[in-house]
Chimera marker file (.cmm) of the C-alpha trace (Angstrom):
<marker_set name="trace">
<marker id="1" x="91.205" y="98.266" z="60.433" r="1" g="1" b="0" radius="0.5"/>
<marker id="2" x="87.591" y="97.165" z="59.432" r="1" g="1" b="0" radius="0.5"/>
<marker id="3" x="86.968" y="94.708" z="57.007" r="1" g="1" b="0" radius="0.5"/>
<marker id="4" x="84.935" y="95.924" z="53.978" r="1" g="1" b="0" radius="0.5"/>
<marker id="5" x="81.625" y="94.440" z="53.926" r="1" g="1" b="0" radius="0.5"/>
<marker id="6" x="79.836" y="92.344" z="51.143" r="1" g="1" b="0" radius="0.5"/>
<marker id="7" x="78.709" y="95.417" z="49.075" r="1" g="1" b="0" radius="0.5"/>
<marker id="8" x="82.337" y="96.762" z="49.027" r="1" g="1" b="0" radius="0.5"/>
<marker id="9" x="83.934" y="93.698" z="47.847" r="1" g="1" b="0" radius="0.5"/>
<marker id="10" x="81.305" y="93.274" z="45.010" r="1" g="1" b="0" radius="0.5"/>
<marker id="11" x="81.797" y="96.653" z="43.954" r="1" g="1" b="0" radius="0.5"/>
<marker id="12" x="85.604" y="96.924" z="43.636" r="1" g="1" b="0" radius="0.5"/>
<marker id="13" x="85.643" y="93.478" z="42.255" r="1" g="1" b="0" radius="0.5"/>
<marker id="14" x="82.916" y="94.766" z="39.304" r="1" g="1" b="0" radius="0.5"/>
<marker id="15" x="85.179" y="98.012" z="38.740" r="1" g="1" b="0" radius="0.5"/>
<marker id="16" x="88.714" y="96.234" z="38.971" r="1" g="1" b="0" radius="0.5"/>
<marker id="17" x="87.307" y="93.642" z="36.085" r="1" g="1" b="0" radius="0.5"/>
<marker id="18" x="86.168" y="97.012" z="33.764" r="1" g="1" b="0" radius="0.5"/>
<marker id="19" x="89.645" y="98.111" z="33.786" r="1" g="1" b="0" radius="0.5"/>
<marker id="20" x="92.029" y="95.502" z="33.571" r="1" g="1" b="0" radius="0.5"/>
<marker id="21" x="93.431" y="93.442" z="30.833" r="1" g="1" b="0" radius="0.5"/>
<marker id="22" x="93.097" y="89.610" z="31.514" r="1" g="1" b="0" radius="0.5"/>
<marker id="23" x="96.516" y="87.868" z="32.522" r="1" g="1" b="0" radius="0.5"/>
<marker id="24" x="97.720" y="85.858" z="29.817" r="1" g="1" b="0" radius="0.5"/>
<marker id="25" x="98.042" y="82.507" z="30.784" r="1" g="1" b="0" radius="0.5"/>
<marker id="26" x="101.347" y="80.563" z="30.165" r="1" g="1" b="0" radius="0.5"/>
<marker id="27" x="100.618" y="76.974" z="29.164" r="1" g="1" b="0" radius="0.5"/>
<marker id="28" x="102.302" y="73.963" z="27.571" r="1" g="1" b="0" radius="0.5"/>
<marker id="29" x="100.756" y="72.184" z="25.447" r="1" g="1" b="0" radius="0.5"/>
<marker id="30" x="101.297" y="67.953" z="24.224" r="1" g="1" b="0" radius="0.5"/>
<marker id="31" x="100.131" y="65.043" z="22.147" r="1" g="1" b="0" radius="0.5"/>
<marker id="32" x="98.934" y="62.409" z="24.103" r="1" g="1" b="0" radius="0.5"/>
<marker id="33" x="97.621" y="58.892" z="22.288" r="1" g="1" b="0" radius="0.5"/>
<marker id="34" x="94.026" y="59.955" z="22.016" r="1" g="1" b="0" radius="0.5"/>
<marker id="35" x="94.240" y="63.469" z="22.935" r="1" g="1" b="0" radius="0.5"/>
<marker id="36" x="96.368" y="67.018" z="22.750" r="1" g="1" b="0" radius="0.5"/>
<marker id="37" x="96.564" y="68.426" z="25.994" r="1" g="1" b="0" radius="0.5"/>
<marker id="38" x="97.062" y="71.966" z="27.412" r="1" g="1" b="0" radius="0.5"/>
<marker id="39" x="97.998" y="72.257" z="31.357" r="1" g="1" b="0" radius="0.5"/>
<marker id="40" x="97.344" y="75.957" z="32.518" r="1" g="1" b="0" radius="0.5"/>
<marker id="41" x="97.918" y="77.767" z="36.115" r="1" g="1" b="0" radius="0.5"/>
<marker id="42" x="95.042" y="79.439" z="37.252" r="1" g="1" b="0" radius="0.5"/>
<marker id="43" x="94.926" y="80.184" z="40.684" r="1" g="1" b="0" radius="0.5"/>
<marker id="44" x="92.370" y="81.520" z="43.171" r="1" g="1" b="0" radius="0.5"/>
<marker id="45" x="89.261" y="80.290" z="40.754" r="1" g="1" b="0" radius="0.5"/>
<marker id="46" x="86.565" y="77.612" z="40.692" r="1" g="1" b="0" radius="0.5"/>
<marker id="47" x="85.505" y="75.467" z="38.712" r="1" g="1" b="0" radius="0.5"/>
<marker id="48" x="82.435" y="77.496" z="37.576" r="1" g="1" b="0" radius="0.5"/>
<marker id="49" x="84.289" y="80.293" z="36.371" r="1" g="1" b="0" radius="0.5"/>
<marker id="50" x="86.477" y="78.611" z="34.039" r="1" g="1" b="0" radius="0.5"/>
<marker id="51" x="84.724" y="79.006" z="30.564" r="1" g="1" b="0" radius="0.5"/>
<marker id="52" x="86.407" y="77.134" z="27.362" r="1" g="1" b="0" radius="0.5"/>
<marker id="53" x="85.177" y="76.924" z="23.853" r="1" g="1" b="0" radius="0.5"/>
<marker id="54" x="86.538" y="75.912" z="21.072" r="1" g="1" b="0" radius="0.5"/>
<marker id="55" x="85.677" y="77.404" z="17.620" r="1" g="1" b="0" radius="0.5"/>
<marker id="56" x="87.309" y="76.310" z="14.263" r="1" g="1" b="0" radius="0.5"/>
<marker id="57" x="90.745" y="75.677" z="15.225" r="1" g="1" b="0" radius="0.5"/>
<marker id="58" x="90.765" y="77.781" z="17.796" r="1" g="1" b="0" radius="0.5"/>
<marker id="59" x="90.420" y="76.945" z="21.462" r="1" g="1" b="0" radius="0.5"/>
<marker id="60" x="89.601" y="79.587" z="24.115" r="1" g="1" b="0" radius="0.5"/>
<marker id="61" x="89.714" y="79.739" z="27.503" r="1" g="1" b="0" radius="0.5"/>
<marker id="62" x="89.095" y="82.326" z="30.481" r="1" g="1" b="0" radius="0.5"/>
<marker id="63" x="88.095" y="82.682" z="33.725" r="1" g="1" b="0" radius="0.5"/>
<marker id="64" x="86.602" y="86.253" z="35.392" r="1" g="1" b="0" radius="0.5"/>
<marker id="65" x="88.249" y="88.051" z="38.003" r="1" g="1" b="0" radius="0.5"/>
<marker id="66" x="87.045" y="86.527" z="41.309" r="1" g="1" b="0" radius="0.5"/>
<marker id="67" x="87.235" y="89.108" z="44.058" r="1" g="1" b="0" radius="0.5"/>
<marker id="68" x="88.961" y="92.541" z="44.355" r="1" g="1" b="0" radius="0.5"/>
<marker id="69" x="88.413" y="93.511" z="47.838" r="1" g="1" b="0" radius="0.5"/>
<marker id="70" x="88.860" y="97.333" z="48.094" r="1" g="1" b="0" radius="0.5"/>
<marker id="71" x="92.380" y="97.840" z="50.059" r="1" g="1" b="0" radius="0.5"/>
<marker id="72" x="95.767" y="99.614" z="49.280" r="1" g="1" b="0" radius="0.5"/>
<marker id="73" x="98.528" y="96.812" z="49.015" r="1" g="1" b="0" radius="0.5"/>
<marker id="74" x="102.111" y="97.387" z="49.684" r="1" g="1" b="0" radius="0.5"/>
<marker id="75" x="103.283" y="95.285" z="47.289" r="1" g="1" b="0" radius="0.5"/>
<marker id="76" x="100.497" y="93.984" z="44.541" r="1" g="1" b="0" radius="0.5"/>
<marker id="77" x="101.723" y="91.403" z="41.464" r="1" g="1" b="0" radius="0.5"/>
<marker id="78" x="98.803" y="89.009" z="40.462" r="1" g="1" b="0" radius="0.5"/>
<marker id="79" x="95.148" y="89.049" z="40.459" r="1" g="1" b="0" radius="0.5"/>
<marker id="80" x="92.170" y="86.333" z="41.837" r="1" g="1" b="0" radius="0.5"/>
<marker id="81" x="91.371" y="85.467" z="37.991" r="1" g="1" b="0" radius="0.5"/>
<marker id="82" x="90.633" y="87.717" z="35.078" r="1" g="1" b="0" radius="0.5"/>
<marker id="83" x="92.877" y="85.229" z="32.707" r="1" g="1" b="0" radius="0.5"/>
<marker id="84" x="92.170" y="84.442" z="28.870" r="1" g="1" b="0" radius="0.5"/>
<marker id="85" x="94.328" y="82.617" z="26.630" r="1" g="1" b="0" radius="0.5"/>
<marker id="86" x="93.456" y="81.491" z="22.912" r="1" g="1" b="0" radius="0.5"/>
<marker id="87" x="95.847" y="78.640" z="21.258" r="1" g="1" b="0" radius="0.5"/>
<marker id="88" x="95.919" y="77.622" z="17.747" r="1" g="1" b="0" radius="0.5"/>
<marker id="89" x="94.563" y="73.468" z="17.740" r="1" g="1" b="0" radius="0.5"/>
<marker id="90" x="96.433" y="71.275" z="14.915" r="1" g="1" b="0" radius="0.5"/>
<marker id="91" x="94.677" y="69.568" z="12.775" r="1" g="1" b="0" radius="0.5"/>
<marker id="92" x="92.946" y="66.062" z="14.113" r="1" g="1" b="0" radius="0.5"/>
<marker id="93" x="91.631" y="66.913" z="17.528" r="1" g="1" b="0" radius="0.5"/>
<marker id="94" x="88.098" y="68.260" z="17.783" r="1" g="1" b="0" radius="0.5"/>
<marker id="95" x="85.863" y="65.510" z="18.658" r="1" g="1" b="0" radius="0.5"/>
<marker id="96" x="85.187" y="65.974" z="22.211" r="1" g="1" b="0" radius="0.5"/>
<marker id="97" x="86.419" y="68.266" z="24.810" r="1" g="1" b="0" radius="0.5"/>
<marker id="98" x="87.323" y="66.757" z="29.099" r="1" g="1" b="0" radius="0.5"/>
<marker id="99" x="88.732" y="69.383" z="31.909" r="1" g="1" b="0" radius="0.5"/>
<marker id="100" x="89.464" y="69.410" z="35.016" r="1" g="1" b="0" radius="0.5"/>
<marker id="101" x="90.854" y="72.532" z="37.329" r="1" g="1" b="0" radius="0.5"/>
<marker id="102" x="93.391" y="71.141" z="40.197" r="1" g="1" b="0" radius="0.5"/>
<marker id="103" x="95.452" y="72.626" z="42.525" r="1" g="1" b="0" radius="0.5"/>
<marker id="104" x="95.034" y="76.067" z="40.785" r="1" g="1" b="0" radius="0.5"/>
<marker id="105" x="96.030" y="73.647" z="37.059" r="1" g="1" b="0" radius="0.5"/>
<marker id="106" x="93.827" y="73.786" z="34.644" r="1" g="1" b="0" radius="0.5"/>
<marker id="107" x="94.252" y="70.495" z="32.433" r="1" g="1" b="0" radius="0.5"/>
<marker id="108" x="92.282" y="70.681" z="28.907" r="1" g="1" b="0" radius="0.5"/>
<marker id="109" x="92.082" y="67.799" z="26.631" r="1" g="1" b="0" radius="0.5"/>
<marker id="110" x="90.921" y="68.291" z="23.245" r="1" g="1" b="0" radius="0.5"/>
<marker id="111" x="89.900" y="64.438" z="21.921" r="1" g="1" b="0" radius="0.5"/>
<marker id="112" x="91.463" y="63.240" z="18.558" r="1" g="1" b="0" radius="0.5"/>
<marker id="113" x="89.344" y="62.150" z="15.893" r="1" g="1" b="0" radius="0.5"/>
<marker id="114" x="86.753" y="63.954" z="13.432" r="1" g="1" b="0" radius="0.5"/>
<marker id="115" x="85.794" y="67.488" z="14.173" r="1" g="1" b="0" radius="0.5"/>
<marker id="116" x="82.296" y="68.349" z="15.356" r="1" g="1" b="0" radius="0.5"/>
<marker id="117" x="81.948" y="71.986" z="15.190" r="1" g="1" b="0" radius="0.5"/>
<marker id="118" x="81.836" y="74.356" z="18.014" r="1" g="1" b="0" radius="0.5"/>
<marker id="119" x="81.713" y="73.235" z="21.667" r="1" g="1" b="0" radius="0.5"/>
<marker id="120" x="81.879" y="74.272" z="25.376" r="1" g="1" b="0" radius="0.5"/>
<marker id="121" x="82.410" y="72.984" z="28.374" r="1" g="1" b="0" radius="0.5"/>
<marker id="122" x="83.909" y="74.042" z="32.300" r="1" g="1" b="0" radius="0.5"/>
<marker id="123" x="86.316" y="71.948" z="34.102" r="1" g="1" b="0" radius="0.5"/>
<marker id="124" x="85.206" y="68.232" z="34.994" r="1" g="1" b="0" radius="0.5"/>
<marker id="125" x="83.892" y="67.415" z="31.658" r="1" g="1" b="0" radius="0.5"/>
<marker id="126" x="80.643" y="69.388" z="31.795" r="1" g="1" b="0" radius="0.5"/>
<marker id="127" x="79.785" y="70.151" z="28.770" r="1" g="1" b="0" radius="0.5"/>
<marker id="128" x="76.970" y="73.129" z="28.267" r="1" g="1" b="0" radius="0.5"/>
<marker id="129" x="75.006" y="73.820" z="25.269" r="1" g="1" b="0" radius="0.5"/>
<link id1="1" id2="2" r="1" g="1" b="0" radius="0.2"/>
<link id1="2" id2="3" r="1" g="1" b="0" radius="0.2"/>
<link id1="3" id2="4" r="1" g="1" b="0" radius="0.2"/>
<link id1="4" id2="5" r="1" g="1" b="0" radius="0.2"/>
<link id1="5" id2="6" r="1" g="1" b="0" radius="0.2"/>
<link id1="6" id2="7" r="1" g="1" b="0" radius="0.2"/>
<link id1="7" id2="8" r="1" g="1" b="0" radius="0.2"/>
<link id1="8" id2="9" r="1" g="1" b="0" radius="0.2"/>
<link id1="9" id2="10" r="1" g="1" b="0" radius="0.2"/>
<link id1="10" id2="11" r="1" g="1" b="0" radius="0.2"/>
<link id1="11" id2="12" r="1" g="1" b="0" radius="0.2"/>
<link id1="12" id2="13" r="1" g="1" b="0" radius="0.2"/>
<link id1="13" id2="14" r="1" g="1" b="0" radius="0.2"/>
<link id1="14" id2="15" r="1" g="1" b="0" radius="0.2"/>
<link id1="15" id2="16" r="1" g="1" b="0" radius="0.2"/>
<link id1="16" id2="17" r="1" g="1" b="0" radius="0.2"/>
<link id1="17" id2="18" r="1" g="1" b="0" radius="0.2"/>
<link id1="18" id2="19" r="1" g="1" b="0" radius="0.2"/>
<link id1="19" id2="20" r="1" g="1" b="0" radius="0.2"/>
<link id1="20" id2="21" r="1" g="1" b="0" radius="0.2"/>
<link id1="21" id2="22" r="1" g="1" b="0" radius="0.2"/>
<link id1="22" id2="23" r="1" g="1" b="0" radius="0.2"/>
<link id1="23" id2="24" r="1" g="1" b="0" radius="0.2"/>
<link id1="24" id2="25" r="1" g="1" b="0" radius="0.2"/>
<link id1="25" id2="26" r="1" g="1" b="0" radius="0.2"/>
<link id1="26" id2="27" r="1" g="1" b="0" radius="0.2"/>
<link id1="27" id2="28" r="1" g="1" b="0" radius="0.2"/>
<link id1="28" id2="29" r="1" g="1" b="0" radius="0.2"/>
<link id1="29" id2="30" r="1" g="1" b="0" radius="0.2"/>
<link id1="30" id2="31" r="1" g="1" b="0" radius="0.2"/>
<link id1="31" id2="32" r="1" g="1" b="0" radius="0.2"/>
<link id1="32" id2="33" r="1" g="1" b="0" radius="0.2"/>
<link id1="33" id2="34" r="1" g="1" b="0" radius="0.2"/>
<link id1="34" id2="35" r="1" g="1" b="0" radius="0.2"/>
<link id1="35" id2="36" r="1" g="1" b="0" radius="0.2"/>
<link id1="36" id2="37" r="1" g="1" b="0" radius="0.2"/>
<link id1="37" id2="38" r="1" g="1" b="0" radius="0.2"/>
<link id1="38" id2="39" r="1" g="1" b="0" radius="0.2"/>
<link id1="39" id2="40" r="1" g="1" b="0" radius="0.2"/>
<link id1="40" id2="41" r="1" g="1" b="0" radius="0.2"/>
<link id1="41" id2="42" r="1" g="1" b="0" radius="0.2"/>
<link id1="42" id2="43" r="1" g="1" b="0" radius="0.2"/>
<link id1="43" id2="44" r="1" g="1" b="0" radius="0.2"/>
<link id1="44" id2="45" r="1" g="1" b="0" radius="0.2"/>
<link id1="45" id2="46" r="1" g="1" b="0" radius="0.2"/>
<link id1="46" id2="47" r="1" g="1" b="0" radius="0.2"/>
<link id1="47" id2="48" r="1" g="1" b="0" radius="0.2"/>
<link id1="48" id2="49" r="1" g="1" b="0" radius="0.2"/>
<link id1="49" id2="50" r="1" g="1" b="0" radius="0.2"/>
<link id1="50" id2="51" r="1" g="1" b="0" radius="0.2"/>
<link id1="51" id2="52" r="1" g="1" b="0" radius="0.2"/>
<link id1="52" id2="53" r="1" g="1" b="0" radius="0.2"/>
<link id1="53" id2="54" r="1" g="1" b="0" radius="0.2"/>
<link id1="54" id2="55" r="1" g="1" b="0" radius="0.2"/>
<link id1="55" id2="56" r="1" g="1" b="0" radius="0.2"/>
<link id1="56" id2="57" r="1" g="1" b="0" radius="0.2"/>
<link id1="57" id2="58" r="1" g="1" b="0" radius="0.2"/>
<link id1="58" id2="59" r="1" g="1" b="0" radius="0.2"/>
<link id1="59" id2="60" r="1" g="1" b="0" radius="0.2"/>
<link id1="60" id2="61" r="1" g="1" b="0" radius="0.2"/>
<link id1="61" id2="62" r="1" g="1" b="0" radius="0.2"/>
<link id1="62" id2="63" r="1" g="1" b="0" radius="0.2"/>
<link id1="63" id2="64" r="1" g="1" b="0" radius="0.2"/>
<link id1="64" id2="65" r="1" g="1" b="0" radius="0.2"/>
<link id1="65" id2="66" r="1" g="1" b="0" radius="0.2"/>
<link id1="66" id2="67" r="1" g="1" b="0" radius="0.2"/>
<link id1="67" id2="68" r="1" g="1" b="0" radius="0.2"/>
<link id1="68" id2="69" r="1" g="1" b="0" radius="0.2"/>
<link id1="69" id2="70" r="1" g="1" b="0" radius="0.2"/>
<link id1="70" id2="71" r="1" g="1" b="0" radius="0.2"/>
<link id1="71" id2="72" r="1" g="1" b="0" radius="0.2"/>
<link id1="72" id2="73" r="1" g="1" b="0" radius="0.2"/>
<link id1="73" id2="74" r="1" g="1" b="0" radius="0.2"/>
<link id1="74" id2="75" r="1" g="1" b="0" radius="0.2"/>
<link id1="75" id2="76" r="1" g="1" b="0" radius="0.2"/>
<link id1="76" id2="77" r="1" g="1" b="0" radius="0.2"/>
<link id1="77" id2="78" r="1" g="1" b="0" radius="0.2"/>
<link id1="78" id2="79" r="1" g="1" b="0" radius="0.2"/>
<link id1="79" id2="80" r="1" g="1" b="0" radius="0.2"/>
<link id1="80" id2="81" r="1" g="1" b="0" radius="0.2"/>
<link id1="81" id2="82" r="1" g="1" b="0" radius="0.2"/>
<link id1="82" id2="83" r="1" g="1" b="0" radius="0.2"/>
<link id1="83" id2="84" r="1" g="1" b="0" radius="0.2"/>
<link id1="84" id2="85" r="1" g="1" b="0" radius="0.2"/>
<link id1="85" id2="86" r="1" g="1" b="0" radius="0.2"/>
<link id1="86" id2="87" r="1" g="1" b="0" radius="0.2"/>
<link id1="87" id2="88" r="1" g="1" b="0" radius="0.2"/>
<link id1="88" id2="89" r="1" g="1" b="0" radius="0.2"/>
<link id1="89" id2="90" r="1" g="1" b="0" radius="0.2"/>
<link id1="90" id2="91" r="1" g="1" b="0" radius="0.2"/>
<link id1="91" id2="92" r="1" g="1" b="0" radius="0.2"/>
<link id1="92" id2="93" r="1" g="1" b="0" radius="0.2"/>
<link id1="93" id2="94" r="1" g="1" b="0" radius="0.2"/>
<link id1="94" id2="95" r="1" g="1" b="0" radius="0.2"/>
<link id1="95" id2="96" r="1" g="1" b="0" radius="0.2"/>
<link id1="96" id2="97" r="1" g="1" b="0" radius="0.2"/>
<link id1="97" id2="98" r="1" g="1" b="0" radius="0.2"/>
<link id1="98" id2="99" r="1" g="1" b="0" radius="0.2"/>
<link id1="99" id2="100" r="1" g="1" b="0" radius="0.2"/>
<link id1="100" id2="101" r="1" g="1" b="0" radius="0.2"/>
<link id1="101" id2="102" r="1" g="1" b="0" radius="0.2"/>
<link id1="102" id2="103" r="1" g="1" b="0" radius="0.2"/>
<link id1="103" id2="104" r="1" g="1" b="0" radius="0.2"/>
<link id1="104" id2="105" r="1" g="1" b="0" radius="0.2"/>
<link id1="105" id2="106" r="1" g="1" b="0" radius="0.2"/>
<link id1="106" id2="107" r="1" g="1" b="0" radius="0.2"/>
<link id1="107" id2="108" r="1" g="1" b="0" radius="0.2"/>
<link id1="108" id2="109" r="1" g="1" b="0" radius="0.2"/>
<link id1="109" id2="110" r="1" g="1" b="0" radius="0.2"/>
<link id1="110" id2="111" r="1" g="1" b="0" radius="0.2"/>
<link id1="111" id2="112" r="1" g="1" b="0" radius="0.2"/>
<link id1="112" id2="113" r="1" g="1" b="0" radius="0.2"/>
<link id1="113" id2="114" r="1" g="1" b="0" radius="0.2"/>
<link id1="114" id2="115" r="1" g="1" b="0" radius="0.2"/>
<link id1="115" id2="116" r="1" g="1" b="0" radius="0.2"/>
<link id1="116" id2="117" r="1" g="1" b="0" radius="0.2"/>
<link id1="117" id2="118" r="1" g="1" b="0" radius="0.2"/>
<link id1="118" id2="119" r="1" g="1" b="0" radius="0.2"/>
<link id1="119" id2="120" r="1" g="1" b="0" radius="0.2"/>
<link id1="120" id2="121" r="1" g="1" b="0" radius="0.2"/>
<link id1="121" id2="122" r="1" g="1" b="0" radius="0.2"/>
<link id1="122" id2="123" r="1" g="1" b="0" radius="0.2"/>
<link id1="123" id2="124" r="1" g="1" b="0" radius="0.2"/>
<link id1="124" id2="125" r="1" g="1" b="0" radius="0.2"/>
<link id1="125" id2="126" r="1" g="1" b="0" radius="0.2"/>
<link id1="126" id2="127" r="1" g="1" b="0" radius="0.2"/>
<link id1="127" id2="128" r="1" g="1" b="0" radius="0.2"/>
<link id1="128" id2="129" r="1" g="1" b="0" radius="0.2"/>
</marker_set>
């Protein structure tokens, strides 16, 4: 059995991603004192490719698919990535968005107080303009 090459992986990864639906992510979701949280799984990605925005009352977030190497499974029930989820945000949180990605958890906190419009950020608290 050869292993497929660089190329190959890049490829079927690229075509897998065109096709598929994202996996919707299960989450819960809490008040904390200064902060509602949502705690995600999402396995087999980095940091970098989790993306979360949150618009109106509305936060986002999604990570690409991260590799699809070309083979025929036996059995085949999850993917590396290619999740999305979009939650509803009660009133009262929107003033700053932290993250961090753990273990294959994804923990989101959106900060109480006054909204400030639309913002993104990636897990760890980056926040990108």
């Amino acid at each position: 059995m050869t292993r497929p090459d660089h190329h190959e992986v890049v490829d079927a990864t690229v075509a897998t991603e065109d096709t598929m639906t994202p996996q919707r992510v299960p989450v819960r979701m809490y008040e904390a004192p200064e902060a509602l949280v949502v705690v995600a799984p999402m396995c087999a990605v980095q940091r970098s490719d989790v993306h979360i925005e949150k618009r109106g009352t509305h936060l986002r977030f999604w990570a690409h698919l991260r590799s699809a190497a070309p083979r025929e499974y036996l059995l085949d029930e999850w993917d590396f990535g290619g999740y999305e989820r979009e939650l509803e945000v009660p009133e009262g949180y929107g003033a700053g968005i932290e993250a961090t990605l753990t273990n294959g958890q994804l923990v989101i906190r959106m900060l109480k107080g006054a909204d400030v419009g639309e913002m993104r950020a990636q897990p760890e608290g980056a926040e990108i303009s």
